[in-house]
N, C-alpha and C positions, 0 to 999 in steps of 0.2 A: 407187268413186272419189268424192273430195269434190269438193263444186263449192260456189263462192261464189255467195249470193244476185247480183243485177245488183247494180250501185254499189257492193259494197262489195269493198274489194281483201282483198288477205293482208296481214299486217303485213311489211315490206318488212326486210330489215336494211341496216343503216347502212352505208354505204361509207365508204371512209375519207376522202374529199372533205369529208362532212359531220361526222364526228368530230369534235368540237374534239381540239386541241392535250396530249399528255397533262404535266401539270404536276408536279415533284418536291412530294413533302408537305412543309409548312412544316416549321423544326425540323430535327436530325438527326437520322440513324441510330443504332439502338443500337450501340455498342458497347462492349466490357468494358473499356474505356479507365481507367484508377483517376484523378481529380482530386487533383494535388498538395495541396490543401488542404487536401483532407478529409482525406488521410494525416496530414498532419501535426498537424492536429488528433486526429485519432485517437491519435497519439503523445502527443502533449501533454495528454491525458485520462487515457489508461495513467501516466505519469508522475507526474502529479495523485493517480490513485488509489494506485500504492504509498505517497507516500509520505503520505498522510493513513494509509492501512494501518497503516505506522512506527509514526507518530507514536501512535495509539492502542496499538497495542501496547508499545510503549513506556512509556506510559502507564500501560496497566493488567495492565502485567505485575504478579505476586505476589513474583519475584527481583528482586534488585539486578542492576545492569547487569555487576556486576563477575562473578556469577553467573551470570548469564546467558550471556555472553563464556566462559566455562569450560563451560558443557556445550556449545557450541556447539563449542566447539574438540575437547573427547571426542567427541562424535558425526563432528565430521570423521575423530580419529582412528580410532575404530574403522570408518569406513567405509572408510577407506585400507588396513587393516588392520594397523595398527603401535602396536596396543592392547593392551598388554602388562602383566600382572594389577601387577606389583612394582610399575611405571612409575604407574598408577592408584593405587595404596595409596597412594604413598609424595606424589600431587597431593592425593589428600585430606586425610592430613594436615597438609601445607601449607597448608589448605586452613584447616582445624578450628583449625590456631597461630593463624593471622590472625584470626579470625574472635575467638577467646579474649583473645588481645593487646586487639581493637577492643571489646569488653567490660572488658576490664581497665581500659581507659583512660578509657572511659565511666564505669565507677564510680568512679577515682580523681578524674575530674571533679567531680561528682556530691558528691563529700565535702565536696573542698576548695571547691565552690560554696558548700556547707553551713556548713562552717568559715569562712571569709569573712561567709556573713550574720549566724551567731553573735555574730561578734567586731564587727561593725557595728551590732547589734545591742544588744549591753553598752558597745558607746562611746557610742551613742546615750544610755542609757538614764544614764549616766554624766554626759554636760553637763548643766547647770543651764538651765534654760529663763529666758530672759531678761526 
């Protein structure tokens, strides 16, 4: 058995008389509560990002938009599956008229821009300098 030297005791434990008071921790409690703010900041950043997204791709697409709009709408179709070989043949052709047409018209531009500065040109060349 142990025994204590004289004078000195056992360490005694505390009763609850002498206890202080137990106190809640400053602050709350966790919990997985979401704060409306940060959601909607978090929306309002996703939002932000699509469409800077857009915009650049848009941007630096290589198609015209008008192009672009058409395979988009092919890839719907045949994802719905109502992608029918004739129905395709007969959008690309459509496709390749316009496309020929917006060339034709460009060069007939093109001429008569030519033809205009010719003839502006010879009337200039025509007045007498005063």
């Amino acid at each position: 058995m142990y025994t204590t030297p004289p004078g000195e005791d056992l360490p005694r434990r505390k009763s609850q008389a002498e206890t202080p008071p137990k106190t809640r921790a400053a602050g709350s409690p966790y919990r997985n509560v979401p704060v409306k703010g940060a959601i909607s900041m978090l929306g309002v950043g996703i939002l932000v990002g699509v469409a800077i997204g857009a915009a650049v791709a848009l941007l630096a697409a290589p198609l015209s938009g008008e192009d672009v709009r058409d395979n988009i709408r092919d890839r719907i179709r045949h994802l719905r599956g109502r992608d029918r070989p004739w129905d395709k043949l007969a959008r690309e052709l459509r496709r390749a008229a316009a496309l020929r047409r917006r060339h034709d018209l460009e060069r007939h531009r093109q001429r008569e821009q030519k033809l205009v500065d010719r003839q502006r040109a010879e009337r200039d060349a025509r007045i007498p300098p005063e």
